[in-house]
Structures are given as structure tokens and as C-alpha cells.
C-alpha positions in Angstrom: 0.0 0.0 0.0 0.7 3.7 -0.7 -0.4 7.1 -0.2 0.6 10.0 -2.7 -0.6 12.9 -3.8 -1.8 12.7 -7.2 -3.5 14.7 -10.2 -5.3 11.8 -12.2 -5.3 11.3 -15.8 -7.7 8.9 -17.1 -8.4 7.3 -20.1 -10.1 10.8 -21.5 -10.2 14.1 -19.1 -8.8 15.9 -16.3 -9.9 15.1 -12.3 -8.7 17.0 -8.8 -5.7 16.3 -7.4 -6.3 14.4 -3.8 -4.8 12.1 -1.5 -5.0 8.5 -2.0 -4.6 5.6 -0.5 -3.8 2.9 -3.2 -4.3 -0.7 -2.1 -2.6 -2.4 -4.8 -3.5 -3.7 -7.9 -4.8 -7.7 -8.1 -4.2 -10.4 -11.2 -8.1 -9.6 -11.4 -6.7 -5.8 -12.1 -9.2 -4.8 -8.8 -7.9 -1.4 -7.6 -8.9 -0.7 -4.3 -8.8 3.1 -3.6 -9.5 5.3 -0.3 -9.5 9.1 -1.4 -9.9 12.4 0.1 -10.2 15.2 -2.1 -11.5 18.9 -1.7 -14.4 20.4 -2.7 -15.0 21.4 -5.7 -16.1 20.5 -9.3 -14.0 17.6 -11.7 -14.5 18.3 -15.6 -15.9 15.4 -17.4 -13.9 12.5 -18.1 -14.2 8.7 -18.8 -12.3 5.2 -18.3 -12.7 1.9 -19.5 -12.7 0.3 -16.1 -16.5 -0.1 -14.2 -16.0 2.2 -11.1 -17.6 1.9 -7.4 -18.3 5.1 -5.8 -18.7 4.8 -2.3 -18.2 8.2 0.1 -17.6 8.2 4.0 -18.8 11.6 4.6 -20.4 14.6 2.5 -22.5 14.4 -0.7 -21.5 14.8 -4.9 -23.9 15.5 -7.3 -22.7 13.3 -10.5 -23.6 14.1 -13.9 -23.2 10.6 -16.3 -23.5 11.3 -19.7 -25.5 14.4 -19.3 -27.7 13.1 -16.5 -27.7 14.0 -13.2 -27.3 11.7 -9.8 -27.0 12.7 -6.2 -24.9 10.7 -4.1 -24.8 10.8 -0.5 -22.5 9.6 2.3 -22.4 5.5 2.1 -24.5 5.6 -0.8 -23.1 3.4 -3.4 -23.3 4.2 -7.3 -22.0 2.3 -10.1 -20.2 4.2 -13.2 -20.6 1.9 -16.2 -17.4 1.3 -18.5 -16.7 4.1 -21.1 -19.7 6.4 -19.8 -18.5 9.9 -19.6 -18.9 11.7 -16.7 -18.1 14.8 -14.3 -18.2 15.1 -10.2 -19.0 18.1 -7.8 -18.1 17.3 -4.6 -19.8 19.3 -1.5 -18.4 20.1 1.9 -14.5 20.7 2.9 -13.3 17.7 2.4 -14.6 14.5 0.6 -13.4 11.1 1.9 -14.6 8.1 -0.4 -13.6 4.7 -1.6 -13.5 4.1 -4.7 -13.1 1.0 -6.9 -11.8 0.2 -10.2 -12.0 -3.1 -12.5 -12.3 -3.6 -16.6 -15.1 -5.8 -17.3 -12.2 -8.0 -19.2 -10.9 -9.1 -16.1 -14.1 -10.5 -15.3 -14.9 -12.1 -18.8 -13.3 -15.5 -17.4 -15.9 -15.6 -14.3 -18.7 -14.2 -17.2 -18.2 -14.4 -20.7 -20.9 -12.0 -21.9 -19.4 -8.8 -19.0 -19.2 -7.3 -22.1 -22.8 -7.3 -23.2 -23.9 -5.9 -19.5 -24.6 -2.1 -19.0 -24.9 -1.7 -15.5 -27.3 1.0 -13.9 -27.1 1.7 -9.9 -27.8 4.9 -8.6 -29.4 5.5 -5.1 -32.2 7.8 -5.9 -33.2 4.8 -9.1 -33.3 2.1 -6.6 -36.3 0.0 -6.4 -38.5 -1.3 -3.0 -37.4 -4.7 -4.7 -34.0 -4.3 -5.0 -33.3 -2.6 -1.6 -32.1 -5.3 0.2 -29.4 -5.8 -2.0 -28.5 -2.4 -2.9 -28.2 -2.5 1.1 -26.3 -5.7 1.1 -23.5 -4.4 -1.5 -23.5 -0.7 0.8 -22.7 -3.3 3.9 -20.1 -5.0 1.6 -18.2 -1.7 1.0 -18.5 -0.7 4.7 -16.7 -3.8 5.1 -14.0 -2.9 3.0 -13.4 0.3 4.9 -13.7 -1.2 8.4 -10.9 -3.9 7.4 -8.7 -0.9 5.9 -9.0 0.5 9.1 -8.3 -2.2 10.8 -5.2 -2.8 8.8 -5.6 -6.7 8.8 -3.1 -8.7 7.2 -5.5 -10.3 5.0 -7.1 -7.4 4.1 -6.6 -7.6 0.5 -7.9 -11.3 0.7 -11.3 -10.5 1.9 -11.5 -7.2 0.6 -11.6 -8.7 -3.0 -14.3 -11.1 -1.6 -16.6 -8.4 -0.5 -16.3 -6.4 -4.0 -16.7 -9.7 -6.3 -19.8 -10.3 -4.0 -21.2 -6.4 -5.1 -19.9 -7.1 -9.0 -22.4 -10.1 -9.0 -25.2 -8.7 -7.2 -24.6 -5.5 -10.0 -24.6 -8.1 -12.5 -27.9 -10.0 -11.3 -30.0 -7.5 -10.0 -28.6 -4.0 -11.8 -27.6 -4.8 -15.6 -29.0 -5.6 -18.7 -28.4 -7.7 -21.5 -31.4 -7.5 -23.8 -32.0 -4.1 -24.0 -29.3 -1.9 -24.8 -28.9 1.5 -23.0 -27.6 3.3 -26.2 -27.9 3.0 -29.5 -24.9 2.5 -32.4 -26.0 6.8 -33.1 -25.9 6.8 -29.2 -22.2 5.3 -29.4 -21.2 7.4 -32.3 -22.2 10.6 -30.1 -20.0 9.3 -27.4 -17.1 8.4 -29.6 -17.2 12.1 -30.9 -17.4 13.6 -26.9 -14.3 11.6 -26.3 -12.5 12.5 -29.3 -13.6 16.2 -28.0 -12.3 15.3 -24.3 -9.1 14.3 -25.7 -8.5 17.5 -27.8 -9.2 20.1 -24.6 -6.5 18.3 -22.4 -4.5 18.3 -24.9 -5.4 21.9 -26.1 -6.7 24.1 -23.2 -3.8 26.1 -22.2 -4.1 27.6 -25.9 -6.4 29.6 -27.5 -9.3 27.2 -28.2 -12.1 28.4 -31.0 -15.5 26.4 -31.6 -14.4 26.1 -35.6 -11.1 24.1 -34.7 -13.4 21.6 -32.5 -16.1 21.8 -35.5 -13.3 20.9 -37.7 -11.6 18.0 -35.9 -15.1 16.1 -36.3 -15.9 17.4 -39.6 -18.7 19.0 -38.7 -20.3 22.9 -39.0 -19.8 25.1 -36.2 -23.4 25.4 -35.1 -24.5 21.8 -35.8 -21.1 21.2 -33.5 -23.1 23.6 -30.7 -25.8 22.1 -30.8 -24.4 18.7 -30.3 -22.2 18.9 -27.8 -25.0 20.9 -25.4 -27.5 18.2 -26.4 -25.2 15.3 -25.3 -23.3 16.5 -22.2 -25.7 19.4 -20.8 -23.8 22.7 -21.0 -22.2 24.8 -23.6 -18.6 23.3 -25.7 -17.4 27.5 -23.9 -18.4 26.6 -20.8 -17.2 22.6 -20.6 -14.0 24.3 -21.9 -13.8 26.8 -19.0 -14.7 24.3 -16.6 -11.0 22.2 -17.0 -9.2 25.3 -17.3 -10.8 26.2 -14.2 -9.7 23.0 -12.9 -6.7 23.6 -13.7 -5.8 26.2 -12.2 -7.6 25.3 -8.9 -4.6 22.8 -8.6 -1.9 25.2 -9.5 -3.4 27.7 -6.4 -2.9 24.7 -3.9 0.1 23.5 -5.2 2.2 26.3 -6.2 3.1 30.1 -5.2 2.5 32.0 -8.7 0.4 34.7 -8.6 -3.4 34.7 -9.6 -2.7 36.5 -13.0 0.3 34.1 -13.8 -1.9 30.6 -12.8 -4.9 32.2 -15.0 -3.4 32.9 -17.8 -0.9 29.8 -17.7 -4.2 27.4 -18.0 -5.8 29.9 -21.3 -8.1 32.1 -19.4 -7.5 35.8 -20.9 -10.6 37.1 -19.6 -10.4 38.0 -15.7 -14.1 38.7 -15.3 -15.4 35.4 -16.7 -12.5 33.9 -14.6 -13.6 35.1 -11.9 -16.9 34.4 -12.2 -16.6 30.8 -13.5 -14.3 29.7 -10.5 -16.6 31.0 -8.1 -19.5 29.3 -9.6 -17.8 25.9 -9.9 -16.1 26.5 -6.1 -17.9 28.6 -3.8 -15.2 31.4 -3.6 -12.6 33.6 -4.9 -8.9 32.0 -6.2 -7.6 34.0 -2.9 -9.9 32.2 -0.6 -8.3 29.1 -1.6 -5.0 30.0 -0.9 -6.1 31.1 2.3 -7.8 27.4 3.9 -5.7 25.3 2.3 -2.1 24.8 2.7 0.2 24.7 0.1 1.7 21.8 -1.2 4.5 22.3 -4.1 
């Protein structure tokens, strides 16, 4: 086991830099992770691997796809595979396990993994199925209490616990006969990752909707109107949103100025700076320097 300080890049997107405690990664390529991150917003991003959200304290509203979910303390929700998705996290500090493993690593135990789209969100879950949404919550409060017990075997039974939540997500939380999206649906995705990709990549620069129209061969307005329809807000303000990000990691982890951190990360306008990062945070770039401490 190890604890760092990271700034995660995923398969596609940009996330908050936090603390994490990483457990290890199994030959069933399970990755056990206890995290405690500030609050604040993380710009959408995706991965291939199924991921298990399951806080210890405070509440995140997470937007999958477009679609909103509220999550609160040792509520568990399921990210399916590829599905792209953003987090705001509220409170000082949010503490949260979280797990990650590819549906190919469980192809062995399942064959068709691949044909499953899992669906678990709290507010979703039916009178039927709350006794074992409850029993998977219990599972994951397992986990924790054995991390904090620091038993030997911890990554022995903690690997029990989540198989026994994987196949109560595949029995009672998937589907196999009904597709959740369509090949257009799939096609739309493929195009927001290729448009993930290319502001990572690209955000620190001058950014203009015709360069994004262009990369997908597309007009400008029909480019507009797709992106808003798919993920919910404007390309401008998605695009703000990581810069934003950005640069709430530079004020925590470095000493350069405001101006310097803003325009480093492609912002040239200081009153839509300002106004984005107190939307997305709560308060002004100064504030944050002030309650937190500064970690180069």
C-alpha cells in the first residue's frame, strides 16, 4: 500500500488532485482506492474500467452522460465502462472509496461482462432491490472497516466483499437485452471523447469552436448544438470548466500569482475567470489559498 498525492489522468479528461490511499493492484486488475479530495467540481472525463463510488462523509452530485445523480454519504453508485462523466463534490473535504475493475478481467468468471450495461444509482433504486443495494453498501463498509483495521488479510477479503457487489450488479442492476444506447448513441459518445481528448490536450491555448467543429468534420453550429445536447452545458463553458480545474490545482500546489496561474491554464478574460471559479467553487482563487495549505 501507498499514499501520494496525485493529479489523475484517465483514459479521457482531467480530475482533482487528492490524496489517495492505493491498495494495490490484483491479477483480477481490482484497484482498491480510499481518497480524500477537496471540494470542488471535476471536468468530465471517462475510463474503460467499471467504477464503485462509495463516500464516507459529505454528498457529490454526478452528472453521467448528461444526467444528473446525487450521491450521499455510504450511498453506493455504479459508473458503467466508457460512460462519460463529471463530479462536484460538496463540503471541505470529501473522503470516499473508490473501486476500479475492466469488465475483461471478469470475462473469465462471465463471458458476456461485455454485453452488461450496468445501472445503480441510489435515488433509481427500487423497493425490490433494496435489500441488496443495502447488502452491496454493507459489503463496502466492510472494506473500509478492514482498511482500518489494517488486517493482514485485508486484500484477501476485501476482493471477496467487491466480487460479491460485482455479481449482485450483474444479477439485480444490468442488462443484457435491452441496450442502453444505441450505435448513433455510441457514435455521439465516440465524438465527446475524441472532443475530451483535444481540450486536455489543447486548453492552455487559445481554443475556438471552428477548430473543435473541424476536428469532427462538422459545421460550427450543428457542432453547438451537439455537444450541449449530449453533455448538458455549452462546448465555452465545458472548456472553461477544465481550465478552471486547472488552475484550482496550480493555487494549492504552487506560489505563482493569480494572473500568472490564470493565464498559464488559457483564461484571458479575468471577469469570466472570476466568475466561473466562483461558480464551480464557492469562492474567490484568494480564498483558496487562504484554507488550504500549500503543497509544491
Amino acid at each position: 500500500m501507498y499514499i501520494k498525492d496525485v493529479i489523475v489522468i484517465q483514459n479521457g479528461g482531467f480530475m482533482h488532485p487528492y490524496n489517495e490511499a492505493i491498495l494495490g493492484t490484483s491479477p483480477l486488475d481490482i484497484k482498491i482506492g480510499f481518497h480524500t479530495r477537496s471540494e470542488g467540481y471535476s471536468p468530465l472525463h471517462w475510463h474503460e474500467a467499471l467504477e464503485i463510488l462509495y463516500p464516507l462523509n459529505g454528498e457529490s452530485d454526478i452528472f453521467i452522460e448528461g444526467t444528473p445523480y446525487h450521491q450521499k454519504n455510504k450511498q453506493l453508485l455504479v459508473v458503467d465502462s466508457n460512460k462519460v462523466h463529471s463530479t462536484e463534490h460538496k463540503g471541505n473535504s470529501a473522503m470516499f472509496l473508490c473501486i476500479h475493475i475492466t469488465k475483461k478481467s471478469l470475462e473469465w468468471y462471465f463471458p458476456k461482462i461485455q454485453d452488461y450495461r450496468v445501472c445503480c444509482y441510489p435515488d433509481m433504486v427500487t423497493d425490490e432491490l433494496f435489500p441488496v443495494y443495502l447488502s452491496m453498501c454493507q459489503c463496502l463498509k466492510s472494506v473500509t472497516e478492514l482498511y482500518m483495521k489494517n488486517t493482514p488479510t485485508f486484500l484477501l477479503e476485501s476482493e471477496g466483499l467487491v466480487l460479491q457487489v460485482i455479481s449482485n450488479l450483474i444479477l439485480h442492476f444490468a442488462n443484457d437485452s435491452v441496450p442502453l444506447s444505441g450505435d448513433t448513441d455510441k457514435f455521439a459518445m465516440n465524438r465527446i471523447r475524441d472532443i475530451i481528448g483535444y481540450v486536455e490536450a489543447h486548453f492552455t491555448e487559445p481554443v475556438c469552436l471552428q477548430d473543435v467543429a473541424d476536428l469532427l468534420g462538422i459545421g460550427k453550429e450543428y457542432f453547438c448544438r451537439f455537444f450541449k445536447k449530449n453533455m448538458g452545458i455549452s462546448f465555452l463553458n465545458y472548456l472553461n470548466q477544465v481550465r478552471a480545474a486547472h488552475i484550482y490545482h496550480d493555487l494549492i500546489h504552487t506560489d505563482d500569482p493569480v494572473q500568472v496561474v490564470m493565464e498559464k491554464n488559457g483564461f484571458t478574460n479575468q471577469k469570466l475567470f472570476n466568475k466561473t471559479f466562483k461558480i464551480l467553487y464557492g469562492c474567490t482563487p484568494s480564498q483558496i489559498r487562504k484554507t488550504q495549505p500549500t503543497q509544491k
